[in-house]
C-alpha positions in Angstrom: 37.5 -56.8 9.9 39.1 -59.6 6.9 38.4 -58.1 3.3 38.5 -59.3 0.5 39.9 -57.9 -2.7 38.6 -60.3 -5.2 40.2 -60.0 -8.6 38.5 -61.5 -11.8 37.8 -61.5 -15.5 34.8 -60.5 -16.7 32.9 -62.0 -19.8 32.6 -59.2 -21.7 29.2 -57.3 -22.1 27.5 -60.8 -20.1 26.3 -60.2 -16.8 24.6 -63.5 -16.8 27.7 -65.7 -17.6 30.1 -63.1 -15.7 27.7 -63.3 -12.7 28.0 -67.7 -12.7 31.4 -67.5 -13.1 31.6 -65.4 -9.7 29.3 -67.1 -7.7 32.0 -70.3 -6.4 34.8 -66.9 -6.1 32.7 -65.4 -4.1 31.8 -68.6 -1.4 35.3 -68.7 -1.0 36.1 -65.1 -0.2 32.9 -65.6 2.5 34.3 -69.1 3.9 37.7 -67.5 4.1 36.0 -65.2 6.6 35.5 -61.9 4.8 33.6 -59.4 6.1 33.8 -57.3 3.1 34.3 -58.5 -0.5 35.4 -56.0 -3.0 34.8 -56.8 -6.6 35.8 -54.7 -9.7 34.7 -51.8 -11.6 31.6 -52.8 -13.7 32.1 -56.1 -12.6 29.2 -57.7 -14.4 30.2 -56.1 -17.9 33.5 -55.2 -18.3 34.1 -51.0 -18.9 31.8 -51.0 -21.8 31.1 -48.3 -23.5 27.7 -49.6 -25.0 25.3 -48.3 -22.2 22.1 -49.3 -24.1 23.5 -52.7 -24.2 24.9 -53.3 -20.9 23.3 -50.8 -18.3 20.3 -52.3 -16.2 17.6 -50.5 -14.2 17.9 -50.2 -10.7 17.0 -53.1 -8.7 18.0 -54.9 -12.0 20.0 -58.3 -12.1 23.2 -57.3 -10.7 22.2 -55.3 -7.8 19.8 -58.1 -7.1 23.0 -60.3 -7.2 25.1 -58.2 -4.9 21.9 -58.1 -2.3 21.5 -61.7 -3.1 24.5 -63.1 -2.5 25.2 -61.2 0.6 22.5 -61.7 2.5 23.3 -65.8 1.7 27.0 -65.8 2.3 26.4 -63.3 5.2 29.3 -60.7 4.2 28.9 -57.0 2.7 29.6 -56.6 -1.1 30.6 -54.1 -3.1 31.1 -53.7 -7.2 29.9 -51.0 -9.4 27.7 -51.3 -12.6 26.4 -49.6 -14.9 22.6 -48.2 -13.5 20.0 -46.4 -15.9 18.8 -44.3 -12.7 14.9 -43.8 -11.8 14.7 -40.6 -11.9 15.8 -40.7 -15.4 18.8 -38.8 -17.0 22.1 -40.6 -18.6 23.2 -43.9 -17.0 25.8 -43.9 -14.2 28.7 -45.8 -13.2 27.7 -47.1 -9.9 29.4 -48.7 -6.9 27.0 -50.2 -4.9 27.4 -51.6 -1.6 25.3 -54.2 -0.3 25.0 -55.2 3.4 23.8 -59.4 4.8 20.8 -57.5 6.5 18.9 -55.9 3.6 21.2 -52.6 3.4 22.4 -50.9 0.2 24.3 -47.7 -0.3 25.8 -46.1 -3.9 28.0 -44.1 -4.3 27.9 -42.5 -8.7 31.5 -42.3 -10.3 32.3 -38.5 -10.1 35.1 -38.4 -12.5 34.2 -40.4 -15.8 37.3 -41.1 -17.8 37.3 -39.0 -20.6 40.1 -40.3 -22.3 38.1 -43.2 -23.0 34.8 -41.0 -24.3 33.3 -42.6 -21.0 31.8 -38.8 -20.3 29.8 -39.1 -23.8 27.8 -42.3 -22.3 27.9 -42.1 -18.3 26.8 -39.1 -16.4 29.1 -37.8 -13.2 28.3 -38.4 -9.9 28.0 -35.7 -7.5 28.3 -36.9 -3.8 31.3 -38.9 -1.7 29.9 -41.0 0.2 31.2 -43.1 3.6 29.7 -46.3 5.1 30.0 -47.8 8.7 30.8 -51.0 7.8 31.0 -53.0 11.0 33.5 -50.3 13.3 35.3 -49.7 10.0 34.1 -46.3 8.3 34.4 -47.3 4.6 35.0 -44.4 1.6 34.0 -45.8 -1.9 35.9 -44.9 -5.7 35.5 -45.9 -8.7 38.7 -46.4 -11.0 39.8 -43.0 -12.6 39.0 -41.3 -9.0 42.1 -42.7 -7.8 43.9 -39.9 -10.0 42.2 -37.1 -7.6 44.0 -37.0 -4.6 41.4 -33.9 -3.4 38.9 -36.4 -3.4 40.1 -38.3 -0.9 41.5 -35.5 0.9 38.1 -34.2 1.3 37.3 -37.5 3.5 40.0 -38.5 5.4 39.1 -37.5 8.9 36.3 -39.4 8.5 37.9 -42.5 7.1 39.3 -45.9 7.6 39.7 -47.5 4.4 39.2 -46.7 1.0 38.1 -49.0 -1.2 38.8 -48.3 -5.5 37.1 -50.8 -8.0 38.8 -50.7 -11.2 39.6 -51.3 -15.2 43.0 -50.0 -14.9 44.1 -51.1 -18.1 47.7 -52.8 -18.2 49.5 -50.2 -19.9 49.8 -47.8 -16.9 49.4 -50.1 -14.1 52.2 -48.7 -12.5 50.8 -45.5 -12.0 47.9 -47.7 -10.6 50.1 -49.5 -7.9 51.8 -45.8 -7.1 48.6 -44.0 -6.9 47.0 -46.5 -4.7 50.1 -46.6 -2.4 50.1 -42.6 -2.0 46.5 -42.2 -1.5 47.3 -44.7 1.6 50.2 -42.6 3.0 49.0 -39.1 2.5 45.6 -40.1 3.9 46.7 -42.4 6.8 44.3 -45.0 5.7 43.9 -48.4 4.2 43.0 -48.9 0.4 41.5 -51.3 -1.2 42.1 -51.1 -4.7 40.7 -54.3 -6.7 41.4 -54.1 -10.6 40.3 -57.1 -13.3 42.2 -59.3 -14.8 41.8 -60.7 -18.4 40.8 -58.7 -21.9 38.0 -56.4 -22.6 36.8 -54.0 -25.3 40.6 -54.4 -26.8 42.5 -54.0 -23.8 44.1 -55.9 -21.5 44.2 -55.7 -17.5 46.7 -56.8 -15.9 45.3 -56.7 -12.1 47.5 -55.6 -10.1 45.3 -55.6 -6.9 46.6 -54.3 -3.6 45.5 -54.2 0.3 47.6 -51.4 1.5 47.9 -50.3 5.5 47.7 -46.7 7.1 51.6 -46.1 6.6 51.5 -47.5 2.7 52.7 -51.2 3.5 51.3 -53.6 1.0 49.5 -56.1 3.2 48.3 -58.1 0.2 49.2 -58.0 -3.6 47.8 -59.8 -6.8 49.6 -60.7 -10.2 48.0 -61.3 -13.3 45.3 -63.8 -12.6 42.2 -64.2 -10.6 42.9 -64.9 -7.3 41.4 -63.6 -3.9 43.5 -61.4 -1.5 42.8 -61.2 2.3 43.9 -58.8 4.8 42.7 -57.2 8.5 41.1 -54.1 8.3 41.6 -52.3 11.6 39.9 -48.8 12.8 42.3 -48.7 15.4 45.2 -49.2 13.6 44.2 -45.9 11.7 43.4 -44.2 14.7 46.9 -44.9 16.2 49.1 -44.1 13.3 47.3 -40.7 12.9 47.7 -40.0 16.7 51.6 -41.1 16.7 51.9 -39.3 13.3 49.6 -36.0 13.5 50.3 -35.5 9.8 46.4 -34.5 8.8 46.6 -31.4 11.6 48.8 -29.8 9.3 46.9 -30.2 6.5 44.9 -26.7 5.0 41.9 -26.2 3.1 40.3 -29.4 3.2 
């Protein structure tokens, strides 16, 4: 299966002019022949802070975007954004994944970054959560997961690729590019890791996108502007490095 890791700015806190400015990005991605488009973290918004600005109901514009556009282009898309949820409580940070036939799974940031008071505004998520994605069993993260290694410990077995939508801010993207390498080895599974580019809220992101294979090769790697990286997603692949390499046996208590 192609993916696509589609790294681009984001108009802050404007999910209309943010979404226009996608929509030609994401044709592309589709006629390269992606399967599976990845954008960013609160890819409508930016990481804002300002939920009773920026967050929409569910079934609001965005989602109806994501659901939109994929059933159009005929891929699967995922992003996250921020989701005021039915039931009612405080907003969430939301990946959601949108299939070409009608299909739509979530998956609720469980670690908010706290550094950045994002705990004050968004609630935690509770639940991993793993989606067949044609053959390829697909394990969703948002951002600041991608600093708890337990997390995607706890999935593995079950797992082909990873996929992380991010803000990674610039000043530490190198523990970004490590982090997203090591979860890759230790798990014996591809990552996704798609971060924005641009400036946000008063900092600046850098990119940094990677597609890296089961045995922490970087198959595909961005820079510092938008630009759309492609790479094969094989089950198979994963399958045979962890039976050459029976590394996940040994592992205990997870």
């Amino acid at each position: 299966m192609k993916v696509a890791a589609l790294q681009h700015d984001v108009v802050w806190e404007d999910a209309g002019a943010t979404l226009a400015h996608l929509e030609p990005q994401l044709r592309a991605a589709a006629g390269a022949g992606a399967r599976l488009v990845v954008l960013t973290e609160m890819f409508p918004t930016g990481f804002s802070m300002e939920p009773g600005r920026v967050a929409e109901p569910e079934g609001g514009r965005s989602t109806e975007f994501l659901r939109t556009q994929a059933a159009e282009l005929d891929v699967w898309l995922a992003g996250s954004v921020p989701i005021r949820p039915a039931g009612g409580g405080r907003p969430v940070n939301r990946l959601l994944l949108a299939g070409p036939s009608g299909q739509l799974e979530h998956y609720d940031k469980i670690h908010p970054f706290t550094y950045s008071g994002e705990h004050e505004h968004y609630g935690a998520g509770a639940r991993r959560v793993t989606v067949d994605v044609e053959g390829v069993r697909v394990t969703p993260f948002v951002c600041y997961d991608l600093r708890f290694a337990d997390e995607f410990w706890a999935e593995a077995r079950g797992t082909d690729c990873y996929v992380v939508v991010a803000n990674w801010p610039a000043a530490r993207r190198s523990h970004w590019q490590a982090l997203l390498v090591a979860r890759a080895i230790e798990n014996q599974a591809y990552v996704v890791g798609v971060n924005r580019v641009g400036e946000g809220g008063g900092l600046a992101y850098a990119g940094d996108s990677r597609i890296v294979d089961p045995l922490g090769e970087v198959l595909a790697a961005g820079a510092g502007g938008e630009t759309i990286l492609l790479a094969d997603v094989d089950a198979a692949v994963v399958a045979e490095t962890r039976k050459r390499y029976p590394f996940l046996d040994d592992r205990r208590d997870v």
